[in-house]
C-alpha positions as CSV (number, residue, x, y, z in Angstrom):
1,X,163.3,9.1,-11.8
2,X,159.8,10.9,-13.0
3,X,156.6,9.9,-13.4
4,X,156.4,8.0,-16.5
5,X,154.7,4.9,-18.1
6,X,156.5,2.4,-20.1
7,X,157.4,3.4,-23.4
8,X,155.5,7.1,-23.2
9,X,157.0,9.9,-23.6
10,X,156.9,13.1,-21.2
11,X,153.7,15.1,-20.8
12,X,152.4,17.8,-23.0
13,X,153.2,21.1,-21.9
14,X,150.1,23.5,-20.9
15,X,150.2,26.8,-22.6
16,X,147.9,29.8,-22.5
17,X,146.9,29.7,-25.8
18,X,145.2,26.7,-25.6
19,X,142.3,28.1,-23.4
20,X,139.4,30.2,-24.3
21,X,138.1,32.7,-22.3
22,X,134.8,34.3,-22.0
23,X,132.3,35.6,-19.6
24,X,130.6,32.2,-19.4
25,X,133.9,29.8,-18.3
26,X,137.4,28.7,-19.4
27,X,138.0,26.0,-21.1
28,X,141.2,23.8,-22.1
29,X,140.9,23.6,-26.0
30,X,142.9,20.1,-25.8
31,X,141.1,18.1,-23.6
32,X,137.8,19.9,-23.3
33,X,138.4,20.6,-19.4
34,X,136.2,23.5,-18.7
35,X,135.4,25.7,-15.3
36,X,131.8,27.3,-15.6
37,X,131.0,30.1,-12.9
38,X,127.7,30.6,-11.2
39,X,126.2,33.9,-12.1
40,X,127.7,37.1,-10.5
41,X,130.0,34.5,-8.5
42,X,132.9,34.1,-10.7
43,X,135.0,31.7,-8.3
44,X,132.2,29.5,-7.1
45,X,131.3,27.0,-10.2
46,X,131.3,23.5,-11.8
47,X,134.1,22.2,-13.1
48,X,134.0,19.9,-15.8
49,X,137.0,17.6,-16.7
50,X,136.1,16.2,-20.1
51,X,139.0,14.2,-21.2
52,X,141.5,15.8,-18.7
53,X,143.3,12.9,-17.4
54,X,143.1,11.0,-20.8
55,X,145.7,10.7,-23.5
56,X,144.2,12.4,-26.6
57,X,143.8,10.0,-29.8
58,X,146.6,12.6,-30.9
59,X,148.8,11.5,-28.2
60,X,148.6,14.4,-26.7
61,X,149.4,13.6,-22.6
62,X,148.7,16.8,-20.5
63,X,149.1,16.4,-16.6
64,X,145.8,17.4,-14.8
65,X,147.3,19.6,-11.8
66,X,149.6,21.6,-14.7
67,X,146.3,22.2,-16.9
68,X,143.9,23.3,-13.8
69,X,147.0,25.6,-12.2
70,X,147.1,27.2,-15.5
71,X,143.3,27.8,-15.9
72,X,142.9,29.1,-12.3
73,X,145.9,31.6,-13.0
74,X,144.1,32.5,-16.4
75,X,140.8,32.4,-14.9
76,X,141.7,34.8,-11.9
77,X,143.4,36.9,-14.8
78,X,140.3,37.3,-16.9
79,X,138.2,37.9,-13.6
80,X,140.3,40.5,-12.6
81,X,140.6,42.4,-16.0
82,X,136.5,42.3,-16.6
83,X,135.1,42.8,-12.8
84,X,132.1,44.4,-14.8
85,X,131.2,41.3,-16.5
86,X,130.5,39.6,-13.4
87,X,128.2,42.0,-11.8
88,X,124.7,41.3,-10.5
89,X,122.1,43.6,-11.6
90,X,119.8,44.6,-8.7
């Protein structure tokens, strides 16, 4: 039997289109979860969960451990594709 609370449906599923990217962090357009890097340390930062772990006033149910998998994986992406942007100058 899964995981699921009286009368709700299943959760929302996590895509990668619902994150924005940029030099500065990731975030989870949804919920507002966001991952912010230190500078020229791109995998040591603050996380901020917003309303990850809420349901949205749209209903919207997404499962915390599916949303931060999918920004680690996007995250380690991005990281990987722009190793220039996260350069320290001297």
């Amino acid at each position: 039997m899964g995981k699921l609370s009286a009368g709700r449906g299943m959760s929302t599923p996590v895509r990668r289109d619902q994150f924005k990217l940029a030099p500065k962090g990731i975030v989870h357009l949804p919920t507002g979860a966001a991952y912010i890097p230190h500078p020229g340390a791109p995998y040591v930062g603050t996380m901020n969960p917003n309303q990850l772990g809420n349901v949205l006033p749209n209903g919207e149910d997404y499962r915390p451990h599916e949303v931060k998998a999918m920004m680690e994986q996007l995250w380690a992406e991005y990281v990987a594709a722009n190793p220039r942007l996260f350069e320290v100058d001297d």
